[in-house]
C-alpha positions as CSV (number, residue, x, y, z in Angstrom):
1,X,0.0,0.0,0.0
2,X,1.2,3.2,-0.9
3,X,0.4,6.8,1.3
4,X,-2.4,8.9,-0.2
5,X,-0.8,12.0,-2.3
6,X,-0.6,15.3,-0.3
7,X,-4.2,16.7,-0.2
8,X,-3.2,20.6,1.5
9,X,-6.0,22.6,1.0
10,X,-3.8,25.4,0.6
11,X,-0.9,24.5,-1.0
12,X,1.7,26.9,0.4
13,X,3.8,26.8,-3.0
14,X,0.4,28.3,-4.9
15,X,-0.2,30.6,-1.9
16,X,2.2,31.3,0.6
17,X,0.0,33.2,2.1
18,X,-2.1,30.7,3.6
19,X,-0.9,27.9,5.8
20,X,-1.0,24.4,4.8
21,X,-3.4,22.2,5.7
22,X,-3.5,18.6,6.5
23,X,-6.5,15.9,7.7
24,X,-4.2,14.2,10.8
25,X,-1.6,16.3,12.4
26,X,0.7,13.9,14.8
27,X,2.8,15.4,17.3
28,X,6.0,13.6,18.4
29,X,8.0,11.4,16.1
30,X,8.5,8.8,18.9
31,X,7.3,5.2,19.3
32,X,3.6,6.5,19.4
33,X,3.8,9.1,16.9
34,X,5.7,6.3,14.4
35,X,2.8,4.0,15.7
36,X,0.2,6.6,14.6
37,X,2.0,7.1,11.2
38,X,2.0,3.2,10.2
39,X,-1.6,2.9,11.6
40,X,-2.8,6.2,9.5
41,X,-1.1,4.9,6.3
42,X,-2.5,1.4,7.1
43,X,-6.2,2.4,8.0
44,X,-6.7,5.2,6.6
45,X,-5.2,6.1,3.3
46,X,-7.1,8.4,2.1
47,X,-6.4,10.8,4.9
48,X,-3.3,13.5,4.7
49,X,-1.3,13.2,7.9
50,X,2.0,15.1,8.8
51,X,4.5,14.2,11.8
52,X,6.0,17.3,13.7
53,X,9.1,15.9,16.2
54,X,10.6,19.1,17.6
55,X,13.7,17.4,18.1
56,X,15.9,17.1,14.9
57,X,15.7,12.9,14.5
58,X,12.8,10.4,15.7
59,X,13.1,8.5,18.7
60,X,11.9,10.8,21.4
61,X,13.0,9.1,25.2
62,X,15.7,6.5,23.0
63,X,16.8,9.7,21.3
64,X,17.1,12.5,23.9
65,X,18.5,10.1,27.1
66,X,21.8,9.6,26.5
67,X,22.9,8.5,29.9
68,X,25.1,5.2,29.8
69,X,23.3,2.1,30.0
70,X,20.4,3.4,28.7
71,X,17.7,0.7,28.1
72,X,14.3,-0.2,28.2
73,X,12.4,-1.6,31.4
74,X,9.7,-3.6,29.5
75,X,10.2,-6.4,27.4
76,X,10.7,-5.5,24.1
77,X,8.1,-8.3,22.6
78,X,5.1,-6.0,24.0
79,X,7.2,-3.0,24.1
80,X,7.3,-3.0,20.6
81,X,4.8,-2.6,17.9
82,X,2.1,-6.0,17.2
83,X,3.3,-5.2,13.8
84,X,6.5,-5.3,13.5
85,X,8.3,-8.6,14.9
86,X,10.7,-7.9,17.5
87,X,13.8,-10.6,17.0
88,X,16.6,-9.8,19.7
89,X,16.7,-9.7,23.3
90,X,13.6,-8.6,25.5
91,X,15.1,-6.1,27.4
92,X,17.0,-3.7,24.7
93,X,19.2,-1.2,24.4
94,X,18.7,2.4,22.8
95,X,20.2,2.1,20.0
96,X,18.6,-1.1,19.3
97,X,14.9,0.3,19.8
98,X,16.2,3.4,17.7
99,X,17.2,0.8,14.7
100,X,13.9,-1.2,15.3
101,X,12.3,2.2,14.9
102,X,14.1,3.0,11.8
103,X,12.5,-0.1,10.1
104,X,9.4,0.5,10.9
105,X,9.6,4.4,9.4
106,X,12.0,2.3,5.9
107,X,9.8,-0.2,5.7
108,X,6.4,1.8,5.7
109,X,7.6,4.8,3.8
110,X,6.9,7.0,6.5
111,X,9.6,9.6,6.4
112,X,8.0,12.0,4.0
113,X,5.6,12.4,6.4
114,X,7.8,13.2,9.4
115,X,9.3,17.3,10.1
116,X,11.9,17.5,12.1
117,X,12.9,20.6,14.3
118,X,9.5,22.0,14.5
119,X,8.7,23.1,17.7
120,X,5.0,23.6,18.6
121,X,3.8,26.7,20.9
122,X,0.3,27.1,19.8
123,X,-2.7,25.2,19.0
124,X,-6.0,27.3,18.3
125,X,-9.0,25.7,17.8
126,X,-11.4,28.0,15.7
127,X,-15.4,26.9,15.8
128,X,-16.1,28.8,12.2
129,X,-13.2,27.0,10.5
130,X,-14.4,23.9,11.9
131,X,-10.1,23.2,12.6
132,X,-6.8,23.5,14.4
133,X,-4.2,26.5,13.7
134,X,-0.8,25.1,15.3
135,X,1.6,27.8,15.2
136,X,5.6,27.1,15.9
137,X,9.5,27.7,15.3
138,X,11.5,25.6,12.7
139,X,14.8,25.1,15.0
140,X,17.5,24.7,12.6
141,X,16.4,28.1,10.9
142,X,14.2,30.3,13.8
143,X,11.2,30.8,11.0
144,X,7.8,30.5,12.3
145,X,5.2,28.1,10.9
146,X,1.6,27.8,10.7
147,X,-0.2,24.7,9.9
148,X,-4.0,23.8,9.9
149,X,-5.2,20.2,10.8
150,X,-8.9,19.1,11.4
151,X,-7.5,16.9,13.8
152,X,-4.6,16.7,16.3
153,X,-3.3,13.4,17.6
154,X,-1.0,14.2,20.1
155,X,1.6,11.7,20.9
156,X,4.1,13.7,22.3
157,X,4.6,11.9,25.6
158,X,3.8,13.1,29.1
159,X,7.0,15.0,30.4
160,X,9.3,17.7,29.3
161,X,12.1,16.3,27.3
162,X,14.1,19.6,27.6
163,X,14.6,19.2,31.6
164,X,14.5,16.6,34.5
165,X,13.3,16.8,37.6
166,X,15.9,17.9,40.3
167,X,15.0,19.1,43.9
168,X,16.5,21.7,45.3
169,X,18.9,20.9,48.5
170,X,20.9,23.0,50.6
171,X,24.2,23.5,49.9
172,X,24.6,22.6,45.7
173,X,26.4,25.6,44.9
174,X,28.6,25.0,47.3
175,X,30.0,21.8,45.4
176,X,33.0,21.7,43.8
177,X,32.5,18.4,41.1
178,X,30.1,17.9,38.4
179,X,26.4,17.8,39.1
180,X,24.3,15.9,36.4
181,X,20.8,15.0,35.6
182,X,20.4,12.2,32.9
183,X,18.2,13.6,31.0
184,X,20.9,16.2,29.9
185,X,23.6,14.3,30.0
186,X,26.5,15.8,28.7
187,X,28.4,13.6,26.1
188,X,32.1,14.3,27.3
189,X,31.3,13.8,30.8
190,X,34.6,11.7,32.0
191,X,33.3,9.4,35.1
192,X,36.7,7.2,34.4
193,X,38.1,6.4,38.3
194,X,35.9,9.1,39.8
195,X,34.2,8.7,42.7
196,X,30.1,9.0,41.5
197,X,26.7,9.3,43.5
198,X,23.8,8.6,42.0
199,X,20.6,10.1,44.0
200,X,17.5,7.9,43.2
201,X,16.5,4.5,42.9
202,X,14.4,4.1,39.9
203,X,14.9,2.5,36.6
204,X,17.2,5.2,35.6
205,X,19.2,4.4,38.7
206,X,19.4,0.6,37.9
207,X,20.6,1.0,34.7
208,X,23.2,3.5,34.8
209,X,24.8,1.5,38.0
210,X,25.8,-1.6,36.4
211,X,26.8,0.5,33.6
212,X,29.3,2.3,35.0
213,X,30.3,0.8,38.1
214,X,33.3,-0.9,35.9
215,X,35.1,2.3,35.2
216,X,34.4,4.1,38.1
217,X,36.4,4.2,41.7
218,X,33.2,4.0,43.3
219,X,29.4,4.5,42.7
220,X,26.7,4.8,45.2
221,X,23.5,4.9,45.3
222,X,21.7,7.2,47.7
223,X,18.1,7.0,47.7
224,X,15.2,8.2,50.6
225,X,13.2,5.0,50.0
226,X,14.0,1.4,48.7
227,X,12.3,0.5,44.9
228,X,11.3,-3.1,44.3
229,X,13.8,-5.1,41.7
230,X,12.7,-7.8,39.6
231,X,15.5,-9.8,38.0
232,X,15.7,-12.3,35.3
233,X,17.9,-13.7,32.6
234,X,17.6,-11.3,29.4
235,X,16.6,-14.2,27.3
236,X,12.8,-15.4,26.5
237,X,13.3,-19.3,26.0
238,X,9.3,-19.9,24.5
239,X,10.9,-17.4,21.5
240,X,14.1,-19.3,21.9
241,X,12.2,-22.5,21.4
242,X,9.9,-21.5,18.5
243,X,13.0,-20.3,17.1
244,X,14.9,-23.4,17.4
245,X,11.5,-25.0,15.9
246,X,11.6,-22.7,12.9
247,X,8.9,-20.7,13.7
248,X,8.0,-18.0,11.6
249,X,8.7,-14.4,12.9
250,X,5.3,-13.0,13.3
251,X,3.5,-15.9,14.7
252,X,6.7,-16.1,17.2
253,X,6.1,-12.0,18.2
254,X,2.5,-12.8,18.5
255,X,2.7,-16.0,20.5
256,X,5.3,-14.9,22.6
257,X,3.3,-11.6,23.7
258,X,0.4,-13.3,24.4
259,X,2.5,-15.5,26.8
260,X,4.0,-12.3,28.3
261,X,0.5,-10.5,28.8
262,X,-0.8,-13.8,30.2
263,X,1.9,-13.5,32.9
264,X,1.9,-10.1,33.8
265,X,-1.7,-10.4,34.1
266,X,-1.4,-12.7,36.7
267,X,1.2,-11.5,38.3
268,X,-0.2,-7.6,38.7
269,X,-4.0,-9.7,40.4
270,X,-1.1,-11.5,42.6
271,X,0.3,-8.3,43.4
272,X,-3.3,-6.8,44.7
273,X,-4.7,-10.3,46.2
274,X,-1.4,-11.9,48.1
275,X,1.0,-8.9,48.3
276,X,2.9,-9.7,51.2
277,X,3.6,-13.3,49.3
278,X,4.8,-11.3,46.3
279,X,7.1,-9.1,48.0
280,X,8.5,-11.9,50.3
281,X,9.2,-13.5,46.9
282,X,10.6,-10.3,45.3
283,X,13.0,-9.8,48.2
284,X,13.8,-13.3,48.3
285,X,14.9,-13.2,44.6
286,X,17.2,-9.7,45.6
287,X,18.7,-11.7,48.9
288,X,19.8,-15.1,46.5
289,X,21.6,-12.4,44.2
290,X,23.3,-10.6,47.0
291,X,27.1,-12.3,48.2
292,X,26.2,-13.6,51.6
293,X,28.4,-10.7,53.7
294,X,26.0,-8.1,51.8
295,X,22.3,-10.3,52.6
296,X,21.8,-7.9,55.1
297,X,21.6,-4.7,52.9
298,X,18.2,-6.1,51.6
299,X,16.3,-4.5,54.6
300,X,17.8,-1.3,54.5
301,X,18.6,-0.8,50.7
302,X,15.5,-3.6,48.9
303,X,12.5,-3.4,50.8
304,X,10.3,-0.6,50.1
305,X,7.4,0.8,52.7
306,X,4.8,0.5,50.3
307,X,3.3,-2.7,48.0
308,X,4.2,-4.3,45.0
309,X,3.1,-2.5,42.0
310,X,2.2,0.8,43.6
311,X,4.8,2.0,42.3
312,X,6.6,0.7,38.8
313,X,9.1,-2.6,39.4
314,X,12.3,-2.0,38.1
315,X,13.6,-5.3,36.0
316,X,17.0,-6.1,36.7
317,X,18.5,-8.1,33.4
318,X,20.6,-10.8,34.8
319,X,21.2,-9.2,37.9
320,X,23.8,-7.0,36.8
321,X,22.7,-4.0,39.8
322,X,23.6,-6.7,41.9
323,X,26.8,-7.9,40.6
324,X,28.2,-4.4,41.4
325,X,27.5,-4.5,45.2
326,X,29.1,-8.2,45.5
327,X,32.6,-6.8,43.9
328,X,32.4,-4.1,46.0
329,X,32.3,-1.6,42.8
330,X,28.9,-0.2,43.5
331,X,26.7,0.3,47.5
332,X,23.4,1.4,48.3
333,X,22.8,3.7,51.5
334,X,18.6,4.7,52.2
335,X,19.3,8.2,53.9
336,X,17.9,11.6,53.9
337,X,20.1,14.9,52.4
338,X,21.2,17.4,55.0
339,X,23.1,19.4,52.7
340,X,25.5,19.0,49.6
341,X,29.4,19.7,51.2
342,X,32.1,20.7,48.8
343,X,33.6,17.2,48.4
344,X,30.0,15.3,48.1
345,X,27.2,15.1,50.6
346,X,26.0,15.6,54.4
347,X,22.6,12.8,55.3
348,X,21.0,13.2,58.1
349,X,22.0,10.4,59.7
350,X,25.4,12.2,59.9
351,X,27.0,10.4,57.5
352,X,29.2,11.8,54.8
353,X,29.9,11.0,51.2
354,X,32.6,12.2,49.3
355,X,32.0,12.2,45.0
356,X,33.6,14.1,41.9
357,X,30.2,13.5,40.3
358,X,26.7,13.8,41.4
359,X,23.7,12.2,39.4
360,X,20.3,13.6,40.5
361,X,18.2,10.7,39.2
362,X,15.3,12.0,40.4
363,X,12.6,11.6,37.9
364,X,10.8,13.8,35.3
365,X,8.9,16.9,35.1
366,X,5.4,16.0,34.0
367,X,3.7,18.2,31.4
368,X,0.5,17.9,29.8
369,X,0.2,17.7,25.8
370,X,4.0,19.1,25.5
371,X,3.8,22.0,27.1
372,X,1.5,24.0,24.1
373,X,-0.8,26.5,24.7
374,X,-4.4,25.5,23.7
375,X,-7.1,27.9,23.3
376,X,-10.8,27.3,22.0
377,X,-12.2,30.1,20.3
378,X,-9.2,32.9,21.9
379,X,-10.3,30.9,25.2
380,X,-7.5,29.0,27.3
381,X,-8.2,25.8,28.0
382,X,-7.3,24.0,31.5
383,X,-6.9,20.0,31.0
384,X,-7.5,20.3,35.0
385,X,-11.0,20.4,34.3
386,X,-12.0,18.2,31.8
387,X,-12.8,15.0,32.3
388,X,-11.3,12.1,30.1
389,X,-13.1,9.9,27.5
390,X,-11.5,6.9,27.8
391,X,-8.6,8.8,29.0
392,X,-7.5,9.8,25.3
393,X,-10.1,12.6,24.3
394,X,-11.5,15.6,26.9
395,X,-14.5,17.2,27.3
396,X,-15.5,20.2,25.5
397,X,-12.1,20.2,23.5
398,X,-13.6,19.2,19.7
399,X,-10.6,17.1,17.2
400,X,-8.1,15.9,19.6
401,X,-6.8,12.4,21.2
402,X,-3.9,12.0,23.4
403,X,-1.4,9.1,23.8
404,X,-0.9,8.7,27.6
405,X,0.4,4.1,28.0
406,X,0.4,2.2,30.8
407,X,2.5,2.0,33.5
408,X,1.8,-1.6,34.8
409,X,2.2,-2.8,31.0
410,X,4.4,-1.4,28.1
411,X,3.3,2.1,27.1
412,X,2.9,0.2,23.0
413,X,0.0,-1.5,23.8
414,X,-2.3,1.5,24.6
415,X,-0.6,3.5,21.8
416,X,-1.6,0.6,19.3
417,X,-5.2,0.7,21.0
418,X,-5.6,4.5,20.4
419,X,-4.3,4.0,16.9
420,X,-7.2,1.8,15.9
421,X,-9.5,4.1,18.1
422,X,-8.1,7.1,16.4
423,X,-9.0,5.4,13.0
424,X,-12.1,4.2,13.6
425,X,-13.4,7.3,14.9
426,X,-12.1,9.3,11.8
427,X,-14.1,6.5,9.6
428,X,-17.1,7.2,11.6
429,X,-17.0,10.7,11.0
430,X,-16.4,10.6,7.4
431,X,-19.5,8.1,7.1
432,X,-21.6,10.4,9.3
433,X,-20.3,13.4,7.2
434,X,-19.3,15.2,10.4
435,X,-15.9,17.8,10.7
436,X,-16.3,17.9,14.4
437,X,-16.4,15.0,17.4
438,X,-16.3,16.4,21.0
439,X,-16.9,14.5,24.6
440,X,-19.5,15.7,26.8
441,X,-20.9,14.6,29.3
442,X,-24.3,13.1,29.2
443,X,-27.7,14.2,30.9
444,X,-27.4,12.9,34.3
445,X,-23.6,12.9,34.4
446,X,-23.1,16.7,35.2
447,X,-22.9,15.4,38.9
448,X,-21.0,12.5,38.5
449,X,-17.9,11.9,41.2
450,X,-14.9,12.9,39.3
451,X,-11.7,11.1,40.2
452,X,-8.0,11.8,39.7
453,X,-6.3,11.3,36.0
454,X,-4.5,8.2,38.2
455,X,-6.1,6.7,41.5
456,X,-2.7,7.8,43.6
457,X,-3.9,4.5,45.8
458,X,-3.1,2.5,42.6
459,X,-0.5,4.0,41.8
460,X,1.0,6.5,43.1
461,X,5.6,7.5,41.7
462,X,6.6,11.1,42.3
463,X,6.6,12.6,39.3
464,X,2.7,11.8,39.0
465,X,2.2,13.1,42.0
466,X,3.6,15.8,41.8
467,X,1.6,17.0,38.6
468,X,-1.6,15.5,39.1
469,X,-3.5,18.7,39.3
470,X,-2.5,19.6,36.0
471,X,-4.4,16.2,34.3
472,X,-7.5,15.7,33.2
473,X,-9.9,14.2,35.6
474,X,-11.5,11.1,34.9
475,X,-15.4,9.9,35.9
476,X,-16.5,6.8,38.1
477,X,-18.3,4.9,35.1
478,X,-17.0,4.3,31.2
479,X,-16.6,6.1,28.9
480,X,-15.5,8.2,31.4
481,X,-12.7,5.8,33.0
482,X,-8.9,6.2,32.8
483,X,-8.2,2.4,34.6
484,X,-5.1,2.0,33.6
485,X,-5.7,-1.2,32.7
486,X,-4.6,-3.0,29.7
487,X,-6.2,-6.2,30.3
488,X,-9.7,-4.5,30.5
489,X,-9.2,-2.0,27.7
490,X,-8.0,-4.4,25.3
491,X,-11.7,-5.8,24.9
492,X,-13.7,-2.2,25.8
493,X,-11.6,0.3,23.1
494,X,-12.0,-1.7,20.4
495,X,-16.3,-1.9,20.9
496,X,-16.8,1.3,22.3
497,X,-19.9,3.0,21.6
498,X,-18.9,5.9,18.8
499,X,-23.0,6.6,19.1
500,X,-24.0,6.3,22.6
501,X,-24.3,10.0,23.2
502,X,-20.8,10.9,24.6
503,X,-19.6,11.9,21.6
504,X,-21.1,14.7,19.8
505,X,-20.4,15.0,16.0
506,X,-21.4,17.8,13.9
């Protein structure tokens, strides 16, 4: 299949005057905005789409962390796309997902689609035009651009790329090494026998450890509360087998991810119905990894205060965060900061640490559809208060979904679900002969109990807590639900009710 032929309305080389216009505008050029491409082209080829990644290559996360070690923390099987076979390892590196990525874009003729270095800083949505003006900066030149869409599929991600999260302590100026974040992580930092901190314990942590606990004197990790680990060989022997069996690719990827989502399924009901079974058995799997004279850092450094799956569970591949406490590379210490000292840092226990390099690990600063300012009609809107239809479209915002994945289970799967929903809803209105689709609520919902984007008893890391008030809300019935919950959505996305009065087309 071939992509439909440009269809602007308003060809800028006949008019310069007036911005060009396409059906689908996709925002991001990262693993959901590359899904949204492939589905577009696949579902619907008679629309015009064009991709806007503000940064100059595809990629997004694999492109702008560039921290060492940098990998996924879901299996690459679900992780990547249901339509694209995934053939190496589960847990992958960043280059690897960015090649994977790059076949998918080759193989599907997507990159005449995709604009790089436009930066978005305006979306206006005008009634009487029945569309979207998005209005930005091409980077590599400074030039403005305006483009109009009559529908924006936003799939830029859910925190600021440009900046990480780093809290403020006393005393930071005061120190004389290096202080880092990974997400700007400078290529000619030198870590070679330095003494390194790394503040955090998170995925981020657990992979830049093991990383670079070879070529450091010393790393520590210094973290307020203990994360849960998961470990496991970085192998999937069913894939192994079919392989062996000469299994063909795709039935392979889709076997294999069935198996996957059959486990994690029961393993996510086991962490809600025998949680203290699970976390013995999670802490079990840390203590038979740990050298016997270090056993007893696993109640200090590997039990967290809260349950399995409240937070996300950081996989381990083949134990390697482990390996660096056993050679005596790598130590973990659970401790509050006092204050950053000239050589390192002060904890409240008293203790001191002395480091050339500090890595603040310390999560990301949540923003909500990339940071652009919306209006409706020269009105701002607030995401705050609208409530989500099946958390990917808002009420009283006409022409817009937003990829937001899961957090329990690989953030492709929803991306793939709002693809098809997307799609499906674009057929619908073409068929009804409707420009505009808008949630409202229905009569009788006006009073309805309205939630938080993420139930924070569910689950509940920083970074979402800190930005909760700045999501959408989400209702106490469907269509009005944000679960959260692949396993359900999977079977209610795919039949949802385009007609059942909480969508109004026009």
């Amino acid at each position: 299949m071939t992509s439909a032929p440009a269809t602007t309305e308003h060809p800028a080389d006949s008019d310069p005057s007036r911005p060009e216009h396409t059906d689908v505008l996709v925002v991001g050029a990262g693993i959901s905005g590359i899904g949204a491409a492939y589905h577009l082209r696949q579902q619907c080829p008679d629309k015009h789409y064009i991709v806007l990644e503000s940064q100059d290559d595809f990629g997004g996360t694999w492109r702008t962390h560039r921290y060492p070690g940098i990998r996924s923390d879901s299996d690459l099987y679900t992780f990547g796309y249901r339509f694209k076979p995934w053939t190496g390892k589960p847990i992958a590196t960043a280059q690897e997902i960015l090649d994977y990525l790059s076949e998918v874009i080759d193989e599907n003729d997507l990159a005449p689609h995709i604009r790089y270095g436009h930066d978005i800083d305006t979306a206006v949505w005008s009634s009487d035009d029945r569309r979207w003006t998005v209005q930005g900066t091409r980077s590599a030149t400074g030039d403005r651009f305006t483009i109009t869409a009559s529908f924006l599929y936003m799939c830029q991600g859910y925190y600021r790329h440009s900046q990480g999260y780093t809290p403020t302590w006393p005393g930071m100026d005061r120190f004389r090494g290096t202080i880092v974040h990974p997400q700007t992580w400078p290529d000619d930092l030198d870590y070679q026998g330095k003494r390194v901190i790394v503040i955090g314990s998170g995925a981020t942590a657990a992979t830049m450890i093991p990383a670079m606990a070879p070529d450091v004197e010393h790393i520590t990790m210094v973290q307020r509360s203990p994360t849960y680990f998961i470990s496991g060989r970085n192998v999937n022997e069913l894939a192994d087998t079919l392989r062996d069996l000469d299994v063909d690719e795709a039935w392979i990827h889709e076997i294999v991810r069935r198996k996957i989502l059959f486990d994690q399924a029961a393993f996510t009901r086991r962490c809600f119905t025998e949680p203290e079974a699970v976390k013995a058995e999670l802490l079990g799997d840390v203590r038979a990894r740990l050298a016997p004279e270090h056993s007893e850092v696993v109640d200090t450094a590997f039990t967290p205060s809260y349950l399995p799956w409240r937070q996300r569970i950081a996989f381990v591949p083949d134990g390697d965060l482990f390996e660096g406490i056993n050679n005596g590379k790598a130590s973990v210490v659970t401790d509050e900061i006092d204050t950053f000292t000239e050589t390192g840092l002060a904890l409240a226990s008293g203790e001191t640490i002395d480091a050339d390099i500090i890595i603040t690990a310390t999560g990301f600063n949540l923003n909500v559809l990339g940071d652009i300012a919306f209006t409706i009609d020269d009105e701002p809107i607030d995401f705050s208060e609208t409530v989500a239809y099946h958390g990917t479209m808002f009420t009283g915002i006409p022409n817009m979904a937003w990829v937001f994945g899961y957090f329990r289970a690989s953030w492709t799967l929803r991306a793939d679900l709002i693809a098809d929903f997307v799609c499906r809803l674009l057929h619908h209105m073409d068929d009804s002969g409707a420009d505009i689709v808008v949630p409202r609520l229905r009569a009788g919902e006006e009073n309805m109990p309205l939630l938080p984007w993420v139930d924070p008893e569910n689950f509940n890391p920083g970074y979402l807590q800190r930005g909760m008030h700045l999501l959408p809300k989400q209702g106490d019935h469907e269509p009005w639900r944000h679960t959260q919950d692949y396993w359900s959505e999977k079977d209610i996305m795919p039949t949802a009710d385009l007609d059942d009065g909480a969508l109004v087309f026009e």
